[in-house]
C-alpha positions, 0 to 999 in steps of 0.5 A, a space after each residue: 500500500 505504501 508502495 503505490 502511494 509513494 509511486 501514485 505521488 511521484 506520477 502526479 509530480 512528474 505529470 504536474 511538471 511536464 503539463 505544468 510548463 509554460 512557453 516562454 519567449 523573450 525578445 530584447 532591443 538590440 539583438 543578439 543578447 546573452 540571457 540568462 535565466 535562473 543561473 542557466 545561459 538560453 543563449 542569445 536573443 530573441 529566445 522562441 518556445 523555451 519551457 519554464 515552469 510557474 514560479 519565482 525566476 531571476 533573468 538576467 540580460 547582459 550585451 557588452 557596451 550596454 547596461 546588464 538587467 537583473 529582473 525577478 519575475 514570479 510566473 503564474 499558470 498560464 499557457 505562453 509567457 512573452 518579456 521584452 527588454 530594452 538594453 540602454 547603451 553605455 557610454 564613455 563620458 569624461 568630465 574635466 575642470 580647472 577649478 580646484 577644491 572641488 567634490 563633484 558627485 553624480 547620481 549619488 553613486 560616484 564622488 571625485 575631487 580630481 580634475 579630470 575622470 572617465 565614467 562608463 554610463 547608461 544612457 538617460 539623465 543623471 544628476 551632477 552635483 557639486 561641492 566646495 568646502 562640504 558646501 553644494 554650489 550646483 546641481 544639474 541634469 546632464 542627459 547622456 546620449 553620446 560619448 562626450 566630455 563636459 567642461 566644468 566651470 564654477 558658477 556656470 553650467 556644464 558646456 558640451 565641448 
């Protein structure tokens, strides 16, 4: 009795897996990019007719010269699953001044006080702020859609050189 229990539980798990599992297609912009899901390369973009079965996963998608994602997705019972990601390009950006005594801060994430520094960032408005003597004397958007090298003078605005 116990035997045909145990074989009667074990059926229904193997049934339950293999109807369970869900179509999952995933389509990113640009192309051709690494996707990962749950610890496991899928390969590269788009990704057609994978199975993936309902509950929590991690996808990560990752493409030199773009920002990576990592996005948690819980999966409900369903019959197909179709993600879209949008990788933001990485740019090479140098910021560059004169003056000195400066602290310059961007996002909150990246502080220098040398006159001159090369960052990697993702495409999209970031926040710049400055200090002197612990005290903040700017604050600006910048928006990076390209390369480029921004000049700062005191008491004026970034200028795009």
């Amino acid at each position: 009795m116990y035997t045909l229990v145990k074989y009667s539980i074990i059926y229904f798990l193997y049934i339950s897996v293999v109807y369970c599992q869900i179509r999952l297609d995933i389509n990113t912009i640009p192309d051709e990019v690494d996707v990962i899901l749950d610890d496991i390369n899928l390969g590269k973009s788009p990704i057609r007719n994978e199975r993936i079965i309902p509950g929590a996963h991690v996808f990560e998608i990752q493409k030199k010269g773009y920002a990576p994602i990592k996005y948690d997705l819980i999966v409900n019972p369903s019959k197909a699953v179709e993600i879209n990601f949008f990788l933001n390009p990485v740019h090479n950006c140098k910021f560059k001044t004169k003056e000195k005594g400066l602290v310059f801060e961007l996002n909150g994430e990246h502080y220098w006080d040398v006159d001159n520094i090369r960052l990697h960032l993702e495409a999209g408005d970031h926040t710049l702020r400055v200090f002197k003597a612990s005290e903040l004397i700017d604050e600006q958007i910048i928006k990076i859609d390209k390369p480029e090298t921004f000049n700062y003078k005191e008491k004026n605005t970034i200028s795009n050189k």
